[in-house]
C-alpha positions as CSV (number, residue, x, y, z in Angstrom):
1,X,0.0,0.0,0.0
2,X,2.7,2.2,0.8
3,X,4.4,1.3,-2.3
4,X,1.6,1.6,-4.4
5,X,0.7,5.1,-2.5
6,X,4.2,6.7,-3.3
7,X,4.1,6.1,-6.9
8,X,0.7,7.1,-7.6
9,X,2.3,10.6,-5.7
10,X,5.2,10.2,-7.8
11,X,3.2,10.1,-11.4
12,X,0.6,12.3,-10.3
13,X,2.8,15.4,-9.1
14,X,4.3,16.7,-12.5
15,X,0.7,16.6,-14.1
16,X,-0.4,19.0,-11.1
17,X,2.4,21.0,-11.6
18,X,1.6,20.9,-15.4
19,X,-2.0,21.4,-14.5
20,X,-1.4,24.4,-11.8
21,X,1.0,25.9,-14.4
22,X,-1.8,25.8,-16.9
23,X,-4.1,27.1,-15.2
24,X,-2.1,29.9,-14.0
25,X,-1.4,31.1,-17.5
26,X,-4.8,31.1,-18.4
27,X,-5.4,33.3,-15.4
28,X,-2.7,35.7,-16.2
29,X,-4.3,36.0,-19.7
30,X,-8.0,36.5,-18.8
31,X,-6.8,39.4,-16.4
32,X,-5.0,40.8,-19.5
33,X,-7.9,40.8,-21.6
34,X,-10.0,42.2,-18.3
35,X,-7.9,45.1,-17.9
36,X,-7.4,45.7,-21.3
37,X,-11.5,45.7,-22.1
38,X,-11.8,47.4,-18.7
39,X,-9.0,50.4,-20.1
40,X,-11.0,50.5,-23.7
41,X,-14.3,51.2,-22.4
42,X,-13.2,53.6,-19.6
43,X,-11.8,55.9,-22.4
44,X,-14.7,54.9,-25.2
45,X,-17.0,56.4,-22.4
46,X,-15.0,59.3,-21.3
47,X,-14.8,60.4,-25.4
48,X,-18.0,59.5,-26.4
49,X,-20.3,59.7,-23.2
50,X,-18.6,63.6,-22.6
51,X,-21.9,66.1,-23.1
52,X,-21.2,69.3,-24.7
53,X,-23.2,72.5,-25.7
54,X,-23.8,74.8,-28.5
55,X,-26.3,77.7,-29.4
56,X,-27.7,78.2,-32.8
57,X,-30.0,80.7,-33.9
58,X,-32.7,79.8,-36.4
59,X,-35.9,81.5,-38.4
60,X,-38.7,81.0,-37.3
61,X,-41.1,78.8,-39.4
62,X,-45.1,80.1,-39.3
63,X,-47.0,76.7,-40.6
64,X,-50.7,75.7,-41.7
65,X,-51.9,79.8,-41.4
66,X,-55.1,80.1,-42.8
67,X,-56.1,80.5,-46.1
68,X,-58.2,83.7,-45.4
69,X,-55.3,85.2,-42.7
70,X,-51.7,86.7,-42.8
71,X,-49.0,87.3,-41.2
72,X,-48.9,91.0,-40.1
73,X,-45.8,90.9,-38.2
74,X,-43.9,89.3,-35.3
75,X,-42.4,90.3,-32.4
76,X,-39.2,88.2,-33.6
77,X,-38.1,86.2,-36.5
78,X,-35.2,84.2,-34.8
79,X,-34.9,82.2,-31.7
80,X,-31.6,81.3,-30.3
81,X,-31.6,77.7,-29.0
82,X,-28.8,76.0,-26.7
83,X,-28.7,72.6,-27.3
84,X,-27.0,69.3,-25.5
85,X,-25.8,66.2,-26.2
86,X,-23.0,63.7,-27.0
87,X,-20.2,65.6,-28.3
88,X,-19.5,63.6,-31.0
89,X,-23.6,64.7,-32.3
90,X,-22.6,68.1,-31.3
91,X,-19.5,68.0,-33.6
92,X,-21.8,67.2,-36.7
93,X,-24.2,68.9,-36.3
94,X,-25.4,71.7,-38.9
95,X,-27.3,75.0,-38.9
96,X,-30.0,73.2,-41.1
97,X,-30.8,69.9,-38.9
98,X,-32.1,72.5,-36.6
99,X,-35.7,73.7,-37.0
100,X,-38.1,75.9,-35.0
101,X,-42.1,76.2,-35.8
102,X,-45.0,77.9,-34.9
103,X,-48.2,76.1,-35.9
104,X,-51.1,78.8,-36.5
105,X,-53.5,76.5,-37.7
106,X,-56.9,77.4,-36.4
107,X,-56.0,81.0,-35.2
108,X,-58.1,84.7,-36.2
109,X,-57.0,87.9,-36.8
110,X,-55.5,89.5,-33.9
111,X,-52.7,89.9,-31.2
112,X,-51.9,86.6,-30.2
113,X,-48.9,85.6,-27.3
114,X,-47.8,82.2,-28.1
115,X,-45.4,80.1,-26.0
116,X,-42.9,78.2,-27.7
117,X,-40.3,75.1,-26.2
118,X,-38.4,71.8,-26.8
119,X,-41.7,70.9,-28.4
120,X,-41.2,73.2,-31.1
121,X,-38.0,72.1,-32.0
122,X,-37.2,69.9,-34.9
123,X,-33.7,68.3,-34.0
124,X,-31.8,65.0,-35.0
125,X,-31.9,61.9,-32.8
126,X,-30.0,62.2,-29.2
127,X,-30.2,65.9,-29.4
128,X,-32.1,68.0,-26.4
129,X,-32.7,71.3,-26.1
130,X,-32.0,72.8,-23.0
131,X,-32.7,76.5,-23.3
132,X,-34.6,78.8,-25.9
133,X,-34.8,82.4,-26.2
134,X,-37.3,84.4,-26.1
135,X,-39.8,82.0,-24.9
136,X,-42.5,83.7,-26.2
137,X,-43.7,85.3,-29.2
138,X,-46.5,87.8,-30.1
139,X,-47.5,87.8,-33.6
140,X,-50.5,90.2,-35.3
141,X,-52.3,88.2,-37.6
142,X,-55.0,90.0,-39.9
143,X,-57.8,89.6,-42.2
144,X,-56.8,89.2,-45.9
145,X,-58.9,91.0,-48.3
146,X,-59.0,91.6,-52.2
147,X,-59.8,95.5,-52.8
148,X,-60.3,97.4,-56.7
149,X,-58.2,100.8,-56.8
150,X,-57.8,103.6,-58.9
151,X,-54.0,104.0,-60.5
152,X,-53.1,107.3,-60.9
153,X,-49.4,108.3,-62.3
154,X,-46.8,110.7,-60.2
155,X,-44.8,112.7,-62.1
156,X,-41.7,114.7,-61.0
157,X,-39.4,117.2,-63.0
158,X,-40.9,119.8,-65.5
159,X,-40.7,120.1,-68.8
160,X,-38.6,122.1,-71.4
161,X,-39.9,124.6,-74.0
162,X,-42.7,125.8,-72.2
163,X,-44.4,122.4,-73.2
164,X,-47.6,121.3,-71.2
165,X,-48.8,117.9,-70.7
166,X,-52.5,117.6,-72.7
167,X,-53.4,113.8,-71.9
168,X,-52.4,111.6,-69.4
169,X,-53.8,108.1,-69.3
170,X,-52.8,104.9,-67.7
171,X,-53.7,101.3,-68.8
172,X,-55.0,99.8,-66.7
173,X,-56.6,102.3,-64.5
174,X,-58.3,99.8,-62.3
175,X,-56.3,96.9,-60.8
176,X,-57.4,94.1,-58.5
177,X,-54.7,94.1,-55.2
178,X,-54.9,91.7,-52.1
179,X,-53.7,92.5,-48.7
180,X,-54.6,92.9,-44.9
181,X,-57.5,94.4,-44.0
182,X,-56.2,96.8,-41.8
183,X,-53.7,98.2,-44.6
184,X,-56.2,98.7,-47.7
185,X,-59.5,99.6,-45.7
186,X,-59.0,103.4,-46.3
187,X,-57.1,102.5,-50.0
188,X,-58.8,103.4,-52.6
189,X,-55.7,104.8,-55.4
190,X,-51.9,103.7,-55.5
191,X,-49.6,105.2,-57.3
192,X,-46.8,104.5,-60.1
193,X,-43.1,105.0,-59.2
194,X,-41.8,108.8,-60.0
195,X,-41.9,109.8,-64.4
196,X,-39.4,112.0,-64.6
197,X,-40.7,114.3,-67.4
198,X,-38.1,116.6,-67.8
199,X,-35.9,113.9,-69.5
200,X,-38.9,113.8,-72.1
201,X,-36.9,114.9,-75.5
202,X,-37.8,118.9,-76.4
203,X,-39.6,117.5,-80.0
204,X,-41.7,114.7,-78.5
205,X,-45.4,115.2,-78.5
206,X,-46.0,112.0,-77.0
207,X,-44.5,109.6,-75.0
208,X,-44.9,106.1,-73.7
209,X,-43.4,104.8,-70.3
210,X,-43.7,101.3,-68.6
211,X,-43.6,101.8,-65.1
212,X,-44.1,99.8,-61.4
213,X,-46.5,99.9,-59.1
214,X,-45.9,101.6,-55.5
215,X,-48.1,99.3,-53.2
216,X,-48.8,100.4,-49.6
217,X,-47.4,98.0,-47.7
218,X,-44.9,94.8,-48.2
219,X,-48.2,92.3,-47.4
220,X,-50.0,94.3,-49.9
221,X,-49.4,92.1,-53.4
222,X,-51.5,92.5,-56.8
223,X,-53.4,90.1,-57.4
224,X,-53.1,89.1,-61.4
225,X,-49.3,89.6,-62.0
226,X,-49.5,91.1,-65.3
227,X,-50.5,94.2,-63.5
228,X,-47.2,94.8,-61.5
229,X,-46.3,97.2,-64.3
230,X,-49.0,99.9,-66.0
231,X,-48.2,101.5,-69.0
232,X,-48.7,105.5,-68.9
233,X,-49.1,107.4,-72.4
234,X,-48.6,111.0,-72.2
235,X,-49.4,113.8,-75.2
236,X,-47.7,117.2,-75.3
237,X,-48.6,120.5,-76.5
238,X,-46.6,123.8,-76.7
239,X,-48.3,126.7,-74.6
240,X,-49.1,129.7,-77.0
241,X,-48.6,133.2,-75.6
242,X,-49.8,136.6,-78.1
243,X,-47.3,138.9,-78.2
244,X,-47.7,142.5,-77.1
């Protein structure tokens, strides 16, 4: 027994030693790999995880506004918005992948204080925003109406040779022109941009200009486009005086 007992020691000690040994070196390699993984996503989460800011401003965009309303003005036509996220997003991100809107669907004419946010904000994927300013808007929204008016010509300078102007007519005379209510209620003629006669030549008896419109206000449009531009025809006559 003893025999037997010493020689199963005797075989069976190198293949623990082999076995320890082994074993060993596969621990020493798993720890590697632990720290190294361990190492690669510490840093991969400091870099990518690291949150970062940036302000933008952007234009405001008025949607769905009513057929029979428009957009008188606005108490502002940019917001500037500060925005978070992973710095990497922040990096790429462009002036156009951020979008701001006002919905105005279903609103009258009036004064109207709107509150804007986040909500409001049209932004890619991981992106927050974090601050806007102003918060709040007022915009005046008015009636649209379409309004007939007279067109009468203005004419600056005077003319050479003692000439006198004996016709003046404008085609058309009557033109169709579309606008807020408040700005053409008490319109009822517009005007062409300045003639300057005097630069009428001393033998002409009649001349032809094609001139623009002068509307009232920038809302204020005309309504066929053809019209932008009237034509005005002028006739000349030389003033007689009797001698004494």
């Amino acid at each position: 027994h003893l025999r037997q007992h010493l020689m199963r020691l005797s075989t069976d000690q190198p293949a623990n030693k082999k076995l320890g040994s082994r074993a060993l070196s596969w621990v020493n390699q798993t720890a590697g790999f632990v720290l190294i993984f361990l190492l690669v996503s510490t840093f991969w989460g400091i870099y990518f995880g690291r949150q970062s800011l940036i302000q933008v401003t952007t234009p405001i965009d008025f949607r769905n506004i009513p057929e029979d309303i428009i957009l008188k003005s606005s108490s502002t036509e940019n917001v500037n918005i500060q925005i978070s996220g992973n710095r990497i997003l922040i990096n790429d991100l462009e002036a156009q992948d951020v979008r701001i809107f006002v919905n105005l669907s279903g609103f009258e004419s009036g004064i109207h204080t709107i509150d804007i946010d986040g909500k409001n904000v049209e932004l890619p994927t991981g992106l927050a925003v974090t601050q806007l300013s102003p918060s709040q808007i007022v915009v005046e929204l008015d009636r649209v109406i379409q309004k007939q008016v007279a067109v009468q010509s203005r004419l600056v300078g005077t003319l050479s040779d003692g000439r006198q102007i004996s016709q003046i007519q404008v085609e058309p005379d009557l033109i169709q022109i579309r606008g807020p209510s408040s700005e053409l209620m008490y319109e009822d003629v517009i005007y062409t941009a300045p003639i300057d006669v005097s630069k009428v030549e001393s033998n002409q008896k009649r001349a032809v200009f094609k001139v623009a419109l002068v509307l009232p206000h920038a809302s204020v449009k005309v309504v066929d486009s053809k019209d932008e531009q009237v034509r005005v025809t002028m006739e000349f006559v030389t003033e007689s005086m009797d001698a004494d």
